[in-house]
Structure formats: structure tokens, C-alpha cells
N, C-alpha and C positions, 0 to 999 in steps of 0.2 A: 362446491360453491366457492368463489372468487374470496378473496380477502376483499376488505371494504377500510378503507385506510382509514388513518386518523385525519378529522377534520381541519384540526391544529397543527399539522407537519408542517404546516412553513409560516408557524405566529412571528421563529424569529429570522428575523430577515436578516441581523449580524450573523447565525451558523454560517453566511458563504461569503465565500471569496474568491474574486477576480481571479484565473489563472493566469499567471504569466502577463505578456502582453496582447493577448486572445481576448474575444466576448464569451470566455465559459465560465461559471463561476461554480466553484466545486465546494462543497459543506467543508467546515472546518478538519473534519474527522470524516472520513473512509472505512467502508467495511472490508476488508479484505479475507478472500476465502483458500488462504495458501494451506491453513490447516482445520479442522473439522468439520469440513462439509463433503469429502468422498465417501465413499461405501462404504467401508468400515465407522462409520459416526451415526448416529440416532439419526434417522429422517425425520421424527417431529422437531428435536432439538434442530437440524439445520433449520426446517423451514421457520420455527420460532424466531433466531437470531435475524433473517433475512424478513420477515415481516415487521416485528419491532423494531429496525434499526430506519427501517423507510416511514415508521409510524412517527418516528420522532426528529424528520425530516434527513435523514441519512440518504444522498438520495445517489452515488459514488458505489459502485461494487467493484471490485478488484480482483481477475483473478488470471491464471496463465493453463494454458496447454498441458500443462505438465501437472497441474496439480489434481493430489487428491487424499491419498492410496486409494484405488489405483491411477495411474494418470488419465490425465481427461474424465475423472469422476467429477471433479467441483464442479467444471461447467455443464455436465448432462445431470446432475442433480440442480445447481443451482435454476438451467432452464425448465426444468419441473417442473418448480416454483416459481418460477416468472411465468408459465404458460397456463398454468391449474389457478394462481392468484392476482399477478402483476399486470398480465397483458395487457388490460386495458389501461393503464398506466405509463407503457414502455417509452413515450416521450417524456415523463417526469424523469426516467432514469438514466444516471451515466453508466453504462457497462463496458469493462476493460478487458483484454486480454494479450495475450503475451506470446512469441515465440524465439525460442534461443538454445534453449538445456533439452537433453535427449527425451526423445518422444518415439520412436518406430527405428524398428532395425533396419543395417542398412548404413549405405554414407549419404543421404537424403533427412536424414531424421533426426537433426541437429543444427545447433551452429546458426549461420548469418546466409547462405546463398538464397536467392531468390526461388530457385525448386524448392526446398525446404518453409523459405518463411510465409509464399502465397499458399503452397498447402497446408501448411496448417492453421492460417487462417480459414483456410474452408472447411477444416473438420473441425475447430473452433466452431462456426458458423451452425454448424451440422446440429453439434451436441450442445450447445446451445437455445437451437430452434428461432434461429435468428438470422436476419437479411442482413444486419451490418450489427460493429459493435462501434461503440462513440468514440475507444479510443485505444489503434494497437500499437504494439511496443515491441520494440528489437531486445530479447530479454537480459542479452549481455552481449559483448562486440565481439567478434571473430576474427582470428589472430590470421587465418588464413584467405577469406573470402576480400575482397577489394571493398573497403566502406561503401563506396559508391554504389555495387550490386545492391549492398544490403537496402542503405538508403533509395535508392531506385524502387525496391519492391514494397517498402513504405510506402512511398509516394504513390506506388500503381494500386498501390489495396485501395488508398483513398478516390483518387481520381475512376478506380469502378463500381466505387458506391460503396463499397464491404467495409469502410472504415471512417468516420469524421476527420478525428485527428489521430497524430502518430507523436509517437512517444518512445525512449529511450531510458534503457535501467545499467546498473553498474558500467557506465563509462567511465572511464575517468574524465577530467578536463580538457586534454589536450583531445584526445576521441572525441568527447561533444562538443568541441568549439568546431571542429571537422563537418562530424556531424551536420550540425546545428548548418552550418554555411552549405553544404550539399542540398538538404534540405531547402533552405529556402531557393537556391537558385532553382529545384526542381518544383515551386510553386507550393508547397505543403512544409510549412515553416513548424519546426517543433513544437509542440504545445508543452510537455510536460517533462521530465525527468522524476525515476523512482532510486535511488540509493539506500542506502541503509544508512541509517544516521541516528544517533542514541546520544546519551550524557558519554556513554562507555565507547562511543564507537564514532570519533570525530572525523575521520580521514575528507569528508563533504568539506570541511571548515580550510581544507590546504587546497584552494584553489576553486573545486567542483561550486562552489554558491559564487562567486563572483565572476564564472562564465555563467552563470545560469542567469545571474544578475543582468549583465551587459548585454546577451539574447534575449532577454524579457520572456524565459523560458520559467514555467511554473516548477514547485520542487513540492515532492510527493515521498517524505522518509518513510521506508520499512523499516519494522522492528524496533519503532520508539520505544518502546518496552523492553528493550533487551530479551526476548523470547521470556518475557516476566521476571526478568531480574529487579526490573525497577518498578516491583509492587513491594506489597506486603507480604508474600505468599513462599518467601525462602529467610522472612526474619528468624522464624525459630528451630531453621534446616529445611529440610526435602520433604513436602509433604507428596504421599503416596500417591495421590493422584496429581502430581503435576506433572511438567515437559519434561522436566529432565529427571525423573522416577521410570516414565511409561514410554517415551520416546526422544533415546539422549541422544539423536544423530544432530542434533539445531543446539542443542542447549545438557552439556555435558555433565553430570555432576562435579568432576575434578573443577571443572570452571568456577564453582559457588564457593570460592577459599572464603575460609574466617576474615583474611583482610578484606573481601570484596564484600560480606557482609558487612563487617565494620563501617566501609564503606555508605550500604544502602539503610543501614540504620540512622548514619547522622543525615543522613539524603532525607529520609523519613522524618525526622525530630524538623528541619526546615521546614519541609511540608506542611506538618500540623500546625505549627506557626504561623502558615501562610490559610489554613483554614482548609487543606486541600489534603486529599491521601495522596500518597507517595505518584502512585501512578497519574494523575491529577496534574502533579506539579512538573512531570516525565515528559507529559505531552502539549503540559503551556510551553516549556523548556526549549522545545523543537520546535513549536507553534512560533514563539519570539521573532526569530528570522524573517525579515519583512520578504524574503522570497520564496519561500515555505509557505504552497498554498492552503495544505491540507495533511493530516498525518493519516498514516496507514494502521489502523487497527484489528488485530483478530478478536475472536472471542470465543468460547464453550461455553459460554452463559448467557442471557441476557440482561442477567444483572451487571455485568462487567461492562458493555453498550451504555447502560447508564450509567453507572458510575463515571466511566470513561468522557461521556459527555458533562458532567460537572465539571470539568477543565479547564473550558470556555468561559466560567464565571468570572476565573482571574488568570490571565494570562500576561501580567504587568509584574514585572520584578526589580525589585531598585536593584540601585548598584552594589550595595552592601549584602542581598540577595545571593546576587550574581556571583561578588568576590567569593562569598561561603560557597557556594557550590563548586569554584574553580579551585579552593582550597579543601576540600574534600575528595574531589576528583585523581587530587597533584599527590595524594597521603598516598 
């Protein structure tokens, strides 16, 4: 039997916002499915996350080729759930995907060339269970392929229907100003950019948002959480069941030093000041940037989905806010 959504997913009409300079408007907050939703993770807990996060008007999934364990699990699980619950749905939803990091042996099975990034849109497509997705993405630039191929096979995903818009992840600036100009001359103007962008991880701030700016391109950070550094959930050490206990390839234990907690502890005391858990305050923090349409969240819970959406309640920080934060940062 189909899910039967919540009647209330779109009471509030501030969760979205304008991407870029496009008529898309994408919810504040993003689900993204880079980790617990392959085969190794609970198929009720996936399908949980991905119904509650649309119940409460989430309506943005996020996901690439490559992920899972195994690769290409998120999206043949996630269309599971979009075929068994969502279908009749599928125009409320934005569904993304990605191609760029190793997928299939072979010198086809990576990278930026157009062999590479049309097929794997279509085994995206495949496992999926889907005619097009809303929005693909070159998932990092290739050092060897000519932008222009890359960008070229953009542009043909969309122009044959398998794609809305097209979207670029870990460029730099001087890459997506590139980019971005290829793009439009080839009629299929960039809609979004994904980086990684956190209190801990500025590099977005040297350059990357003020071409995003001036192309009226939308900005979509991964990892505003610092793979959960910037919750509560490493104040009193490593607990057993988190990322960098059970799976420290993303998020290392040596990384969590006393100073960096130090760190997330006064990050935390701000927070509750401001009436927000840590994490709360992680993803107003990112939210701030008036070119930052939308941030990227994961989850193994769905009480973290909510929590995560209390965020939205205050995303306004004064200056003396600000400074504190920049002074904790700087320690």
C-alpha cells in the first residue's frame, strides 16, 4: 500500500526558496542519501527517513551513482520507495543525482568524459525506476577531460529529456565561472552548485559564493554538520555508535582533538543562548548566506530530520553572535 502523505507538508510556505536565478524553489533543508540508505542499512529505517522528511514538506532528495555500500544502492533502494510509496507524488519531488567518482572498471567508469557521464545517467535512470531526474550534476571537474565535453554532456542529458537542470559539485571558482559561461552559451544555464561548506570547512567563502553570486547560481553545502561534529553527539567523546566509531573513512577519530571539542562546546553554550541545539545553530549558520539556497542534510534517525528542521525557526544572528563565533573558530 502507497504512503498517503501528510496533509500539512506545505502549511509553510517560508521552508523554500528561490534557487539561484531559476523558477525552482527548493525547501530550506535537503535530504541527502550519501550515507544510510544502501544495503547494508535497515530498509524500514531507510524507507522511515524518506517518508517523514516528505511528510514534513522535505520535498529535495539528493543522491549520486556512487553511493551506498554498495554503489549504486541509495538510488535502487531509494526508487523502491519512491515506486512502492511516492509515485503518485513524483512531480511534488526534486530528485538529484550525480556522476564523477569511480563507478565500473575500466577507463569509462569515472571522471568527466561524455562516455562516462551519459552512461551513467542512464544506470542512474535504471535503478532508479525513472524517466528523468530534476537535477544532474558533474560530481567533481576532471583534470584530464576538456570542460567543454564535460559541460556538452550536461547540456545533452537535458536537451533529451533525462534531466531538468544540471548542476556542478566541488569546483572551484575559477572551474565554475568556466563552467557556468559554457553552460549558458550551450542554452542550459547552471541551476545549482554543491560544495562542502561548514563553520570548520570555509574554503566556499574564498571566492566560490561570489561567482555563485554574480551567475545567480544556487549554493546547496554538504556536510553542514561536519559529518556531526557540529552536534552534541562528540561532547562527552566518541560514542559507540557514531561515524567516526563505526565508519572513520569521512570523519576520523584523531580529528575529534580536545581543542576541537573545546571548540564545539562554546559553539554549543552560543547555541542554547540562542534557544537552538548546536546543530540548529550549524545550519542557520550556513543558511545566513543569502546565496545558500538550501543545506544538505543526512540522517539515521528521524528524529534528527526534525530536530534538524527546528533551525528554520531562527536563522537571524546579530553581529555580536557572529563575532563570537568567529572568535571561537580563530582559538
Amino acid at each position: 500500500m502507497s504512503h498517503l502523505p501528510a496533509a500539512n507538508r506545505y502549511a509553510n510556505p517560508a521552508l523554500y526558496r528561490r534557487c539561484g536565478h531559476s523558477g525552482l524553489q527548493l525547501p530550506q533543508l535537503s535530504l541527502g542519501l550519501w550515507h544510510n540508505f544502501g544495503d547494508v542499512d535497515d530498509p524500514a529505517n531507510r524507507r522511515a527517513l524518506i517518508l517523514r522528511a516528505f511528510d514534513l514538506g522535505i520535498t529535495h532528495f539528493d543522491l549520486a551513482n556512487n553511493y551506498g555500500p554498495p554503489p549504486g544502492s541509495a538510488e535502487t533502494n531509494f526508487g523502491r520507495v519512491l515506486h512502492a510509496d511516492l509515485a503518485a507524488y513524483r512531480d511534488e519531488l526534486i530528485i538529484s543525482s550525480k556522476a564523477g567518482y569511480d563507478m565500473w572498471p575500466g577507463p569509462y567508469g569515472e571522471w568527466g568524459s561524455r562516455k562516462y557521464v551519459l552512461a551513467s545517467l542512464d544506470q542512474s535512470l535504471k535503478r532508479l525506476q525513472l524517466d528523468y531526474v530534476d537535477i544532474f550534476y558533474s560530481h567533481r571537474p576532471d583534470p584530464l577531460t576538456p570542460l567543454e565535453e564535460t559541460m556538452g554532456a550536461l547540456a545533452h542529458a537535458v536537451r533529451s529529456g533525462k534531466a531538468l537542470y544540471v548542476g556542478l559539485s566541488n569546483y572551484n571558482p575559477e572551474q565554475t565561472a568556466r563552467a557556468a559561461k559554457i553552460l549558458r552559451e550551450l542554452g542550459t544555464p547552471c541551476l545549482i552548485h554543491q560544495p562542502k561548506y561548514h563553520m570548520f570547512e570555509r574554503t566556499a567563502e574564498h571566492g566560490l559564493l561570489d561567482v555563485l553570486t554574480q551567475e545567480g547560481i544556487g549554493c546547496i553545502p554538504f556536510c553542514p554538520l561536519a559529518q556531526g561534529l557540529l552536534t552534541n553527539r562528540y561532547l562527552g567523546g566518541i560514542p559507540a555508535d557514531s561515524r567516526a566509531a563505526h565508519d572513520p573513512r569521512f570523519l576520523k577519530p584523531e580529528h575529534i582533538t580536545e581543542a576541537k571539542v573545546g571548540q564545539i562546546r562554546e559553539l554549543d553554550t552560543l547555541a542554547q543562548k540562542r534557544g537552538q541545539s548546536l546543530a540548529q545553530m550549524a545550519l542557520a549558520w550556513v543558511l545566513r548566506h543569502p546565496t545558500v539556497t538550501t543545506a544538505l542534510i543526512g540522517a539515521s534517525k528521524v528524529s534528527q530530520i526534525e530536530d534538524n528542521l527546528g533551525a528554520l525557526k531562527n536563522l537571524q544572528f546579530s553581529p555580536e553572535e557572529l563575532a563570537t563565533i568567529e572568535r571561537i573558530l580563530a582559538a
